[in-house]
N, C-alpha and C positions, 0 to 999 in steps of 0.2 A: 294731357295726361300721359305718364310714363308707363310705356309698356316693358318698361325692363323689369325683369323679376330676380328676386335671392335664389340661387339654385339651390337653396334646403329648404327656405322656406317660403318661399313666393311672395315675399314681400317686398314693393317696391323699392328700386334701390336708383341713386341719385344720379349715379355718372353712369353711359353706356359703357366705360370702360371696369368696373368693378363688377366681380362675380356675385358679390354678397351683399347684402342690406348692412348695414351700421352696426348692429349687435353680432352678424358671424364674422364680418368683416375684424372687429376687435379681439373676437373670439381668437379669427385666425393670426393675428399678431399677440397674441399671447402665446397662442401652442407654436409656433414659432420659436417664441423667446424660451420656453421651458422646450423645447425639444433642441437647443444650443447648449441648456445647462447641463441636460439628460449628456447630450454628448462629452463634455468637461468631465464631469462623473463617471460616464463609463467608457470613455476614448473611442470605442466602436457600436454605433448602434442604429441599425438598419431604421429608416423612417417609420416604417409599415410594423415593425417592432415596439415603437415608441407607442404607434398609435393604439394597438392593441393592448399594448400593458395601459394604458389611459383607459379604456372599456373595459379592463377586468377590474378596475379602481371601483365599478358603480358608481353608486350614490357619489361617493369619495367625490367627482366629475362633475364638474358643472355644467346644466344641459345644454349649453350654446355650443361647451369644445367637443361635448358629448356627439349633439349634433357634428360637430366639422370634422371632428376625425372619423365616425361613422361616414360621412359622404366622401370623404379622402379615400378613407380602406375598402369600402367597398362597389364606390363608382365613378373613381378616377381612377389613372394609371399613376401613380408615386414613384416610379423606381426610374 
């Protein structure tokens, strides 16, 4: 049995080397990909900015990225 767990959501996750289960894991390659387009668009824009205007979006936010950028912005270092 695998003791490694999703650091959002404690869900068992495959490789010892991924932080995240399969759904935050994708999650986090998408907010990725929109945070390169974010950048394109607005030429300069702090990560921790990105992630925040994502959380003032609400609803708007789907709860997986909702989730990842919530564990980015407030308990990881990003900068």
């Amino acid at each position: 049995m695998n003791d490694i767990k999703c650091k959002i959501c404690q869900d068992e996750i495959d490789k010892s080397s991924d932080k995240f289960c399969s759904n935050h894991k994708l999650a986090k390659a998408k907010l990725q990909n929109g945070y390169e387009l974010w950048l394109k668009a607005y030429d300069s824009l702090p990560y921790d900015d990105f992630l925040q205007q994502l959380l003032d979006l609400g609803d708007l936010v789907g709860a997986l990225v909702k989730d990842l950028a919530e564990f980015e912005l407030y308990f990881i270092e990003t900068k």
